[in-house]
C-alpha positions as CSV (number, residue, x, y, z in Angstrom):
1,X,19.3,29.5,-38.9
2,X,20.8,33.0,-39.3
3,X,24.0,33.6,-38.2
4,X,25.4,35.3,-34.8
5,X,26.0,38.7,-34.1
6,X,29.8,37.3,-32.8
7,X,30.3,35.9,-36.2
8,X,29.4,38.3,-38.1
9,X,31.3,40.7,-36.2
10,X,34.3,38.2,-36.5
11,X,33.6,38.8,-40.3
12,X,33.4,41.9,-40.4
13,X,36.9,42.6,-38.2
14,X,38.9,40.4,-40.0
15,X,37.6,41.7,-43.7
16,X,38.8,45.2,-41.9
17,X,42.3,43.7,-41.1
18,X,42.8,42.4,-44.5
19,X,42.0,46.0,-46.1
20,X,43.5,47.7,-43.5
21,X,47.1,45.7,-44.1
22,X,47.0,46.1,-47.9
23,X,47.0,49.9,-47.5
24,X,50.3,49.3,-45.4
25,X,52.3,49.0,-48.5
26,X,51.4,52.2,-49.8
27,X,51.5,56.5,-49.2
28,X,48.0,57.5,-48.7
29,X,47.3,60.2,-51.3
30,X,48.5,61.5,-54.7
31,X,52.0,62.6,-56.2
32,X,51.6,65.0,-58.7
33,X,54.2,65.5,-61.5
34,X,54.1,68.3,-64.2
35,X,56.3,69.4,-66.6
36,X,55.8,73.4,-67.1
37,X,52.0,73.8,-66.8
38,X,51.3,70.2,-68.3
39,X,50.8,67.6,-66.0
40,X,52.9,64.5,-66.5
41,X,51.3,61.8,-64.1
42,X,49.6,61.5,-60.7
43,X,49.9,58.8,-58.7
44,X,47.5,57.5,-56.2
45,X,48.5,56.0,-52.9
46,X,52.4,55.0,-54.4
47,X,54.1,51.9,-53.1
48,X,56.1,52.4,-49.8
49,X,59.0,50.3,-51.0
50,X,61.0,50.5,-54.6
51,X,61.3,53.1,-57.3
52,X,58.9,54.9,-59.0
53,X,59.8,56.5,-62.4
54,X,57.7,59.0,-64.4
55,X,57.0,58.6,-68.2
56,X,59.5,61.7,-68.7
57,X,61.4,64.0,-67.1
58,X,59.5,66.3,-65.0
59,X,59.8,70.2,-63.5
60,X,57.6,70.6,-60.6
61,X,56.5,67.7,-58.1
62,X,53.4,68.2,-55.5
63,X,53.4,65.7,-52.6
64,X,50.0,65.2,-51.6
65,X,50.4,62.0,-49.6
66,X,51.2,61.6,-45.9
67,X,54.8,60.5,-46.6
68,X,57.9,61.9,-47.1
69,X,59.4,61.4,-50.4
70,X,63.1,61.3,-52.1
71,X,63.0,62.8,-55.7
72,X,65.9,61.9,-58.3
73,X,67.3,63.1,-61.5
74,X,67.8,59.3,-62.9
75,X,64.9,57.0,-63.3
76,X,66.0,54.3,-61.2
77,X,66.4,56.2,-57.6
78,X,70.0,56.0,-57.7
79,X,72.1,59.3,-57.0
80,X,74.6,60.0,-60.0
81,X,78.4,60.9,-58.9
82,X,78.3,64.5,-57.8
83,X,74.9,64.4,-57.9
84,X,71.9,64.4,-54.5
85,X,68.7,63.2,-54.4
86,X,66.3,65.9,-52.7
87,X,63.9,65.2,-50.1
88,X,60.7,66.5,-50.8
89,X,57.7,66.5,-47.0
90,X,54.6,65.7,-47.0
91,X,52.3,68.0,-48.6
92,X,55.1,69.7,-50.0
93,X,56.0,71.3,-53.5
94,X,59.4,71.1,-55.1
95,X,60.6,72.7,-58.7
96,X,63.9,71.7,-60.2
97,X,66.8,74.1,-60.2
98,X,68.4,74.7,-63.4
99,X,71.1,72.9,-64.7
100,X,70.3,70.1,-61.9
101,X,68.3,68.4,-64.2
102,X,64.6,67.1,-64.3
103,X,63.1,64.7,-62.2
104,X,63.1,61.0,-63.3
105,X,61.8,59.1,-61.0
106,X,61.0,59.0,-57.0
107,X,60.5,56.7,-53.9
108,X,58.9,56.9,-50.3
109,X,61.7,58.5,-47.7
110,X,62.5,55.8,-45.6
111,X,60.8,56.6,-42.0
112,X,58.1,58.5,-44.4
């Protein structure tokens, strides 16, 4: 006997919720990290929560995701004494200013 319509519509809804509440815990898009004209990392659809840090110390950061983000100079997303964190919108581009230092690391603005 082949199975309802209702159940597998019930199926197919509830394989839809699962996908649909993974992708909560991440920035839909890419984060692009290049230091001088050599691209460092991208990273695709980043974690909402926590710290990301890149393999080395970066110059110019593209936000192509639909969150905000919060770029640091240390590579745990902690703000040195005397130092900020900078927050960098959506679909924004951000280059370090000298003597600030290059970007270690990043995390998802909270709200973003």
């Amino acid at each position: 006997m082949p199975p309802s319509r209702s159940l597998a519509a019930l199926i197919g809804l509830m394989t839809l919720g699962v996908a649909l509440t993974a992708c909560e815990d991440n920035a839909a898009g890419q984060v692009v990290a290049r230091n001088g004209d050599k691209v460092v990392e991208t990273v695709s659809n980043p974690p909402n929560h926590g710290c990301h840090r890149f393999p080395e110390g970066v110059t110019h950061v593209n936000n192509h995701t639909q969150s905000n983000l919060l770029l640091y100079t240390t590579p745990n997303c902690t703000v040195p004494p005397g130092g900020q964190s900078i927050y960098l919108d959506m679909g924004g581009a951000d280059e370090v200013v000298r003597g600030m230092g290059l970007w270690r690391s990043f995390s998802i603005a909270p709200g973003g």
